[in-house]
C-alpha positions in Angstrom: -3.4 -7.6 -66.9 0.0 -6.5 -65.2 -1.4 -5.9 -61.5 2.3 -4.1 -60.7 1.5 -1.9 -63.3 -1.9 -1.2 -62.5 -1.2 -0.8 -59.0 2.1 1.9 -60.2 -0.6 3.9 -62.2 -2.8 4.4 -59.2 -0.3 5.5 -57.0 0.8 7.7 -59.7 -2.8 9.2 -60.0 -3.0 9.6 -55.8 0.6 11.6 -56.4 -1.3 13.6 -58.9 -4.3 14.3 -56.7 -2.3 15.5 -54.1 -0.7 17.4 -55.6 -3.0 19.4 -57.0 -4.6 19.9 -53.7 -1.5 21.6 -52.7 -1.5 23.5 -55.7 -5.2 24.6 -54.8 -4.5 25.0 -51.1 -1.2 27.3 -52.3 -3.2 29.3 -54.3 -6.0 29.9 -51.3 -2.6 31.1 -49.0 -1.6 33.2 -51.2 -4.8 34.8 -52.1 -5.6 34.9 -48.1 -2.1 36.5 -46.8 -3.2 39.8 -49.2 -6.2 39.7 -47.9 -4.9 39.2 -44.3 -2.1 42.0 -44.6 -3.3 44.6 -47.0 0.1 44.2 -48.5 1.0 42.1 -51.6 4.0 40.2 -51.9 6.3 41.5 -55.3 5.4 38.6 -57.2 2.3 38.2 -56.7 0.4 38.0 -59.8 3.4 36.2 -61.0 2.6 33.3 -58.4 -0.9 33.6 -58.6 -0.9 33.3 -62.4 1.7 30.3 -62.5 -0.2 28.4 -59.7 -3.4 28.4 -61.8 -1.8 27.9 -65.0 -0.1 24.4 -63.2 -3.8 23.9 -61.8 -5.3 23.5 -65.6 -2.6 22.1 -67.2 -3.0 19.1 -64.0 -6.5 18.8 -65.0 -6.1 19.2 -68.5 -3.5 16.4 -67.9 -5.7 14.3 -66.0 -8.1 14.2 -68.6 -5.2 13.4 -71.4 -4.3 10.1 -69.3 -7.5 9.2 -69.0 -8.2 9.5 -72.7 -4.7 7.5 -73.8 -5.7 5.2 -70.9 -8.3 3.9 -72.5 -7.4 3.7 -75.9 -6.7 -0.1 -77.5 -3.0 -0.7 -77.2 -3.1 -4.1 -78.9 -4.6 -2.1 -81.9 -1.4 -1.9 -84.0 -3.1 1.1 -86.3 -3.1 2.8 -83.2 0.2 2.6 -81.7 1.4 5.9 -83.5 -1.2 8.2 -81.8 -1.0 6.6 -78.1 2.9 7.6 -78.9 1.7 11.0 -80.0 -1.0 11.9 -77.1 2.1 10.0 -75.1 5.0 12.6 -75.5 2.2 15.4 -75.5 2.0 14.2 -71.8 4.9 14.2 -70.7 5.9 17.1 -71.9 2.8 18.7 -69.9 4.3 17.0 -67.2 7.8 18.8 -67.5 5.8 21.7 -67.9 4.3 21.4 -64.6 7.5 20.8 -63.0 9.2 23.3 -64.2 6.4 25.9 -63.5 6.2 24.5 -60.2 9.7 25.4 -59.1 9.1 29.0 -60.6 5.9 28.9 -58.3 7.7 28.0 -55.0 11.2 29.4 -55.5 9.3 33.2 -56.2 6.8 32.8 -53.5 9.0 32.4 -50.4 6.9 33.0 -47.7 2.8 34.2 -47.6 1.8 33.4 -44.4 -0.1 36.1 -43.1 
């Protein structure tokens, strides 16, 4: 076993975790600022619904590279649908960019 590679995919997956924490910790700021001011930013439910949506496509994605992660690579018969579930996550993973820079460029500021 590669131990560069193994030791890239776990940083990758710490990456992941945090950011989904800030995702989750956006998501409680935003939440708490209406709260906190009575007053709700124009966007709001825009935010609000894009920082959930990245939230479970993360976990849905974490579950996806767990799932090709495990599956038999040396297994020629298989090499087709590890390419498959393959561009299926990346192309969750543009996603979440690209609804991540919706998320922050329409949220400006919610501190209370």
């Amino acid at each position: 076993m590669n131990s560069y590679c193994t030791r890239k995919t776990i940083a990758m997956g710490l990456l992941d975790v945090a950011l989904l924490i800030a995702n989750i910790e956006k998501v409680k700021q935003t939440t708490k600022s209406v709260i906190n001011t009575a007053k709700r930013q124009q966007f709001y439910y825009f935010i609000l619904t894009l920082l959930v949506l990245i939230v479970l496509v993360q976990i849905s994605l974490a579950f996806l590279l767990l799932f090709v992660g495990k599956m038999d690579i040396s297994n020629r018969l298989r090499h087709r649908r590890l390419d498959v579930w393959n561009n299926v996550a990346i192309t969750l993973i543009v996603l979440t960019v690209v609804m991540q820079i919706f998320a922050t460029s329409f949220a400006g500021s919610t501190n209370a």
